[in-house]
Every structure is written in C-alpha cells, then in structure tokens.
N, C-alpha and C positions, 0 to 999 in steps of 0.2 A: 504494500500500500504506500502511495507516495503519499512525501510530509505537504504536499500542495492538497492532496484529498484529504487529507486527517486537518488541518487549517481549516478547509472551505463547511466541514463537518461542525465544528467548535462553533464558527461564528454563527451555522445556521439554527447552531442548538441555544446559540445564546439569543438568537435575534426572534424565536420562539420565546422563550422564558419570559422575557423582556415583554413581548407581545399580548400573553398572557395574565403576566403581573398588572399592565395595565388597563387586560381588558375587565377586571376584578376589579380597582380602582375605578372607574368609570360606575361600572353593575353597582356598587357600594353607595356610589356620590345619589342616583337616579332612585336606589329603592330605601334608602336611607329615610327614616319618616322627620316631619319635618318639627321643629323645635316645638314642644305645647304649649298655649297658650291661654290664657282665662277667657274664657267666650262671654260676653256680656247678653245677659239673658234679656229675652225680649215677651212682653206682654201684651192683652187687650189693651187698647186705649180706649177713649172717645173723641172722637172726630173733631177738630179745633171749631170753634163756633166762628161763623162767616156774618151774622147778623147784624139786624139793629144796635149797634154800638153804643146807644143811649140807655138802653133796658137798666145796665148794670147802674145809673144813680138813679135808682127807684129810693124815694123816698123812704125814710126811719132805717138803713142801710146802716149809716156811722152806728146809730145805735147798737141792732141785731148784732153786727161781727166787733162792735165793743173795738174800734179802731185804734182807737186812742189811747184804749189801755196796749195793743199788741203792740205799739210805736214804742211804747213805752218798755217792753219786756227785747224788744228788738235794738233800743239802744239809741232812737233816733233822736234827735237835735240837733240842734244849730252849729253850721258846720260841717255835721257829716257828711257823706255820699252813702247813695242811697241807690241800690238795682231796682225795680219791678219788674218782672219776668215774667210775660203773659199779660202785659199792661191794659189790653183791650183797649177801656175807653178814656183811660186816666187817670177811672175814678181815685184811684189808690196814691199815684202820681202825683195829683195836686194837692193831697193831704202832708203826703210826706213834705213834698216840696217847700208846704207854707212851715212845718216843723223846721227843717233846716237852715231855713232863710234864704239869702241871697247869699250868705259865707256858705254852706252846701250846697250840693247839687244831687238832681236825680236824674239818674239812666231811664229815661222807658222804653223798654226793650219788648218787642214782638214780631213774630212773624210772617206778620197780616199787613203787607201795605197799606191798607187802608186803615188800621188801626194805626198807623205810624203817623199818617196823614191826621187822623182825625187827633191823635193827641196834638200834636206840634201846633195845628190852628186853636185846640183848646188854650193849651199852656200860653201862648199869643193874645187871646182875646182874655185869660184869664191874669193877663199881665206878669206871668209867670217867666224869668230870663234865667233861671235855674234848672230848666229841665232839658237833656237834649234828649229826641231819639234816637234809636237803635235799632234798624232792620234784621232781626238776628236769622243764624240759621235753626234748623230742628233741635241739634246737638250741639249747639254754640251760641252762648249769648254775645259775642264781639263785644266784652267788654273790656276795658282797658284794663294794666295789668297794676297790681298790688293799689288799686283806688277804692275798696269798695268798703265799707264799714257795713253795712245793713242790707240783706237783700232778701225779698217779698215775692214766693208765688201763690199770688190769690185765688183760687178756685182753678186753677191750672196744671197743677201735677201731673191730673189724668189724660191731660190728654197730650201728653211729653212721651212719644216712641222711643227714646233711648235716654231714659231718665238717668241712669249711670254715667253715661257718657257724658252729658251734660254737666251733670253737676260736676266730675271731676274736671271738665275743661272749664268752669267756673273758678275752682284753687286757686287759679293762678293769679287773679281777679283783687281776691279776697287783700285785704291786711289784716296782719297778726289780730285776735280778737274779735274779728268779724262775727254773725250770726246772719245764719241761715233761715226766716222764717216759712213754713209751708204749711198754708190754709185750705183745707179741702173734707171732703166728707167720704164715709167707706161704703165703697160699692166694688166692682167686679171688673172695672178697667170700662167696661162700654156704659154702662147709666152714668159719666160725670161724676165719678167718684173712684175713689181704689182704697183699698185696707190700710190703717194706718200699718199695722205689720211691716205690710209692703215698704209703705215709704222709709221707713226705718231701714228696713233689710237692704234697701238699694242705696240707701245715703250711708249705710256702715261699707258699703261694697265700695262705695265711691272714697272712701277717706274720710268721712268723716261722724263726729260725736254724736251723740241723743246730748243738748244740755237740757231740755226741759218740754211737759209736754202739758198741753190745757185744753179743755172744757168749754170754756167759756164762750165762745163764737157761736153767734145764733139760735142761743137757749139751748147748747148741747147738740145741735144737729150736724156741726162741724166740729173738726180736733183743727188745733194746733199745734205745731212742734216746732223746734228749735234747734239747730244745729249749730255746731264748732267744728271747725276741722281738727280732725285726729293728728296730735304731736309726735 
C-alpha cells in the first residue's frame, strides 16, 4: 500500500468525523427547546365602553364612591402628579386636578380618542392648565418615567386584556412611594367587573404590594384597593 493511499485514507476519515461532529452541533442548536419563560395569563374582559361620555357625572357620584375620602387614602395634594387610567370622561381628572392645584399635574390617560378629545376641551372650558392627555396603548399607559405619585383606575380594571402587562410597564412611571388605587366591582371579567382575588393575584404577578383594601365605595357595591410596588 502506498504512503500516498494511506494519506489520502486519514484525511478522508478525518474530513468525515469532522462532518459528522458538526452535523450533531447543528441537530443540537434546531431541537434544543427554547429558554422558559412566565406566560402572562390572559382572561375574560369586558368590552371598553364606546358611549355617551357624559353618563359617568351623573349626579350624587362624589358622594356614592366617597371620592374625597379615596384622594385622601391615595395621597393626593397639592403638588402631586397624578395618572387616571381609563379617564373616560374626566370625571375623576378634574377632581384630582383641583386637589393638586396648579403646583400638580394630572395625566388623563385613555384609549378612546375621543375620550382624549373630550377631556382636553373639558379641562379647557373647565379652566383646568394642569391636566395633559394621554393616548395610551392597551398595555401601556405612555407615561412618563419616575413622575407619578398617585394613580386611579376607576371602574376600569375589567376591561384591561393584559392587566399584568400593564401594570408592570407602569413601574417605571411610579416614584418611590407611589400608590396604586383600583376601583371596581367583582364579577366574571364580561358583566364590568372581575374578582377582587383577581386583581390582587395579577398586581402581586406584576411586582407589586396589597397596602390596603376598603369597602366603602358605593355603599359596599364596589372594593377598593391599594397598591405599592414590591421592594
């Protein structure tokens, strides 16, 4: 046997090997599964209300959901800033508004063009120069970053599709101290309500505290809660 045939033998068995090793690395990379990651669970909602924008200042309102006291457990004053999230028609908006004064400011943030519209001519006619709006997305209130002391979703919860998601891209929002307040009533994700449970379970999912939870809103027909972000 020549050393030219024993040579040409060696490289064809290396150039195999070689062929094979890689073709193992490739098969590895392709069925290799892919990193886990926490799925963010998704529930019934109900349908974001498109309506008559004025419905919500029905008269004896401040009373029923007892506003002044939740402003008050929420922190707000003069100076602060202030989110509403799910603003509709502002009612919530121009309250806080006149709490903070003109040294605060409040976000009214929603999803509804024409709730954005209808606030901005409210807060205008209502000589309010402390409120801007906010066009948000589903999963993001575009709010600006470490400004916010106090923030409000009114009878809104239920119908937020990725309520985790949101509130965690909310964080970022927050300043140290912040509170979270969320006003709503327990129902099944579609009648305009969700389990407080729930809202608990998806605001502990999201980062943050239970600091307190109330009763009071609407003679009992509503909870209130209160959140902190978890340290």
């Amino acid at each position: 046997m020549s050393l030219a045939f024993i040579t040409f033998r060696c490289r064809f068995g290396l150039a195999v090997v070689l062929m094979l090793a890689n073709a193992a690395v490739v098969c590895a990379q392709t069925t290799a599964p892919a990193p886990a990651t926490s799925p963010v669970q998704s529930r019934k909602t109900s349908e974001p209300y498109r309506g008559d924008l004025s419905i919500f200042d029905s008269p004896g309102r401040d009373q029923r959901l007892q506003i002044e006291r939740v402003m008050d457990i929420l922190g707000i004053s003069p100076g602060k800033t202030v989110a509403d999230i799910g603003a509709g028609s502002g009612w919530f908006t121009v309250r806080a508004a006149r709490r903070v004064t003109d040294s605060g400011k409040v976000y009214a943030v929603d999803i509804n063009p024409e709730a954005v519209r209808y606030i901005a001519n409210r807060a205008k006619n209502e000589h309010l120069h402390n409120v801007e709006t906010v066009l948000s997305k589903a999963d993001d209130a575009l709010l600006p970053a470490d400004k916010i002391d106090a923030v409000l979703l009114l009878k809104t919860y239920h119908e937020v599709a990725q309520p985790v998601v949101l509130l965690r891209n909310l964080r970022a929002s927050l300043r140290p101290g912040a509170k979270v307040g969320i006003i709503d009533r327990n129902g099944n994700g579609t009648d305009h309500g969700v389990g407080k449970d729930v809202v608990i379970r998806e605001a502990e999912e999201a980062g943050y505290t239970l600091a307190g939870q109330y009763d009071f809103v609407k003679d009992g027909m509503n909870y209130f809660l209160v959140f902190g972000v978890r340290q």
